[in-house]
C-alpha positions as CSV (number, residue, x, y, z in Angstrom):
1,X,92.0,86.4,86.4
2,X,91.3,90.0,88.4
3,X,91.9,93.4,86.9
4,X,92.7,95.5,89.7
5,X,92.1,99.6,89.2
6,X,94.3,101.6,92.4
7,X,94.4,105.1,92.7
8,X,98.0,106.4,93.6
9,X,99.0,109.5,94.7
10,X,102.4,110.1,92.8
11,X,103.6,113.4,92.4
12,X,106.9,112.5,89.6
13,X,107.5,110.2,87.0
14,X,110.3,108.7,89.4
15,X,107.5,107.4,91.8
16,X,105.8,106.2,88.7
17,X,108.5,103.6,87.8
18,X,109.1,102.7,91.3
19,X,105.5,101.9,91.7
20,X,105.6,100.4,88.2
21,X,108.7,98.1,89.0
22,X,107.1,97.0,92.4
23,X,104.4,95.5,90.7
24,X,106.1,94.1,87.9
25,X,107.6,92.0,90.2
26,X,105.1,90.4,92.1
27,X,104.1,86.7,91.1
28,X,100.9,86.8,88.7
29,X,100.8,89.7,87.3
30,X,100.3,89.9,83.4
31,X,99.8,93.0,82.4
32,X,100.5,96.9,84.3
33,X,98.7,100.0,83.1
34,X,99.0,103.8,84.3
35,X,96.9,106.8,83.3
36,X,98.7,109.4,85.3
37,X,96.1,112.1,84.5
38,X,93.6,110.2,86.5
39,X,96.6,108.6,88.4
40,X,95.3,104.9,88.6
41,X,96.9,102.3,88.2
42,X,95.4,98.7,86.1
43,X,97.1,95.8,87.2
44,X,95.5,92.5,85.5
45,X,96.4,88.7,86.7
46,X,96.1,86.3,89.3
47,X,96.9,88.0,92.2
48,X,95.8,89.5,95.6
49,X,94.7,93.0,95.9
50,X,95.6,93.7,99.1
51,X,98.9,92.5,98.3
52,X,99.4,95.0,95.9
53,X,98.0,97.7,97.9
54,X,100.5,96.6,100.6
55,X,103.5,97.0,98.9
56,X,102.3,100.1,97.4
57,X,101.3,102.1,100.5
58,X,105.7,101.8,101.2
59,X,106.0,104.4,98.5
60,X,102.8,106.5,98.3
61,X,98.9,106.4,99.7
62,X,96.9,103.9,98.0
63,X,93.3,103.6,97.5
64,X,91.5,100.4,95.6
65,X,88.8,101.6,93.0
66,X,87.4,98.3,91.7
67,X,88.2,94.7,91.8
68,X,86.5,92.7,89.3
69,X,87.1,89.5,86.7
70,X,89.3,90.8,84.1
71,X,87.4,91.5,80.4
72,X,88.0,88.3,78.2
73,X,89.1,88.8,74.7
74,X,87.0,89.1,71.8
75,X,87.9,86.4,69.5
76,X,87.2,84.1,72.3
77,X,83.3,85.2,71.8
78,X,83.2,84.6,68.3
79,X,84.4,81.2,68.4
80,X,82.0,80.3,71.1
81,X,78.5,81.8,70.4
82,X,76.7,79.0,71.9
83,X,78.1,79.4,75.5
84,X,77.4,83.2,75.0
85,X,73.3,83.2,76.3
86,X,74.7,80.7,79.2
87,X,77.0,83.5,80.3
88,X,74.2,86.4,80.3
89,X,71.7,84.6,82.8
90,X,75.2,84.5,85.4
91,X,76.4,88.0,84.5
92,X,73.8,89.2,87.4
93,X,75.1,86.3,89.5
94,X,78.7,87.4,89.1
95,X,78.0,91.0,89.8
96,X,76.6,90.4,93.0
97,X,79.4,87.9,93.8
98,X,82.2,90.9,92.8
99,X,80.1,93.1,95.2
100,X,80.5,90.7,97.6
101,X,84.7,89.9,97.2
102,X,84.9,93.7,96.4
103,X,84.0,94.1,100.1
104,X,85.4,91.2,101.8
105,X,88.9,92.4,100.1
106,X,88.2,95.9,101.4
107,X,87.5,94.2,104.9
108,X,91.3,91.9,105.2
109,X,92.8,95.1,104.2
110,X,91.3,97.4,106.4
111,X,92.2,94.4,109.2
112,X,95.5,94.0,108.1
113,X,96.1,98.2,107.6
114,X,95.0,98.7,111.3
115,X,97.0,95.3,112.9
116,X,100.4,97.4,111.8
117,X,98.7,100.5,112.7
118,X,98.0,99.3,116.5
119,X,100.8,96.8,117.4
120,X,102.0,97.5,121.2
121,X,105.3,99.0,121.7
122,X,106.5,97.8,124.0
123,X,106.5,95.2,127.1
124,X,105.0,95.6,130.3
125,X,108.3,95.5,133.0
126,X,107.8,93.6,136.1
127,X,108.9,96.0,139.4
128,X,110.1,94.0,142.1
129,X,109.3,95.4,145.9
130,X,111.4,95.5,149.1
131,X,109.2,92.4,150.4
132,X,109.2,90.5,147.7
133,X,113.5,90.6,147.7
134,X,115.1,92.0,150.4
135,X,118.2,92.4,148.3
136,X,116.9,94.4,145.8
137,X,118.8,98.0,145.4
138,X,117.2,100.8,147.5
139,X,117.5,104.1,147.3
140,X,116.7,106.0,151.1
């Protein structure tokens, strides 16, 4: 489980449910929030950020804020106080392991971003020369 925070730039509420209904329908997402004073966007589940970004950037610019395990619910603590001290000696463990897939997400996007960016055109044409066909159309 991830919870994802994006900043959008949306300027109506008709890019708001576009952007809403493009991630609604990717596969693992469980729950969609937007604060559209601060204009993020919370997507929790088990999915890829840079997916999300992806389809994103085809309706407006996209930034990713934080990626990070998403907050566990709180009845789950109370039935389970013993595992709770276990979890505190990892917590600074974890953090540094979100650090680190925090910035090896930002690095396959940034890959991925600029592979679209700087695909080649087109394909190199080969010229043929008098001597290498002496049938070729010439123009005196």
């Amino acid at each position: 489980m991830k919870k994802v925070v994006l900043k959008l730039e949306l300027s109506d509420d008709k890019s708001k449910k576009k952007a809403m209904k493009i991630v609604s329908g990717l596969s693992g997402v469980e729950s969609i929030a937007m604060d559209m004073k601060e204009k993020k966007l919370t997507v929790t589940g088990n999915i890829d950020p840079v997916d999300i970004v992806g389809k994103l950037r085809k309706l407006c610019h996209t930034d990713i804020v934080s990626v990070g395990p998403a907050a566990k619910e709180p009845e789950k603590k109370k039935e389970e106080p013993k595992k709770e001290p276990e979890k505190k000696k990892e917590e600074p463990i974890k953090d540094n392991q979100v650090q680190l897939l925090n910035a090896q997400l930002l690095k396959a996007y940034h890959q991925q971003y600029y592979q679209q960016l700087h695909q080649p055109l087109a394909v190199p044409t080969h010229y043929r020369s008098m001597e290498e066909d002496p049938n070729a159309c010439v123009i005196c």
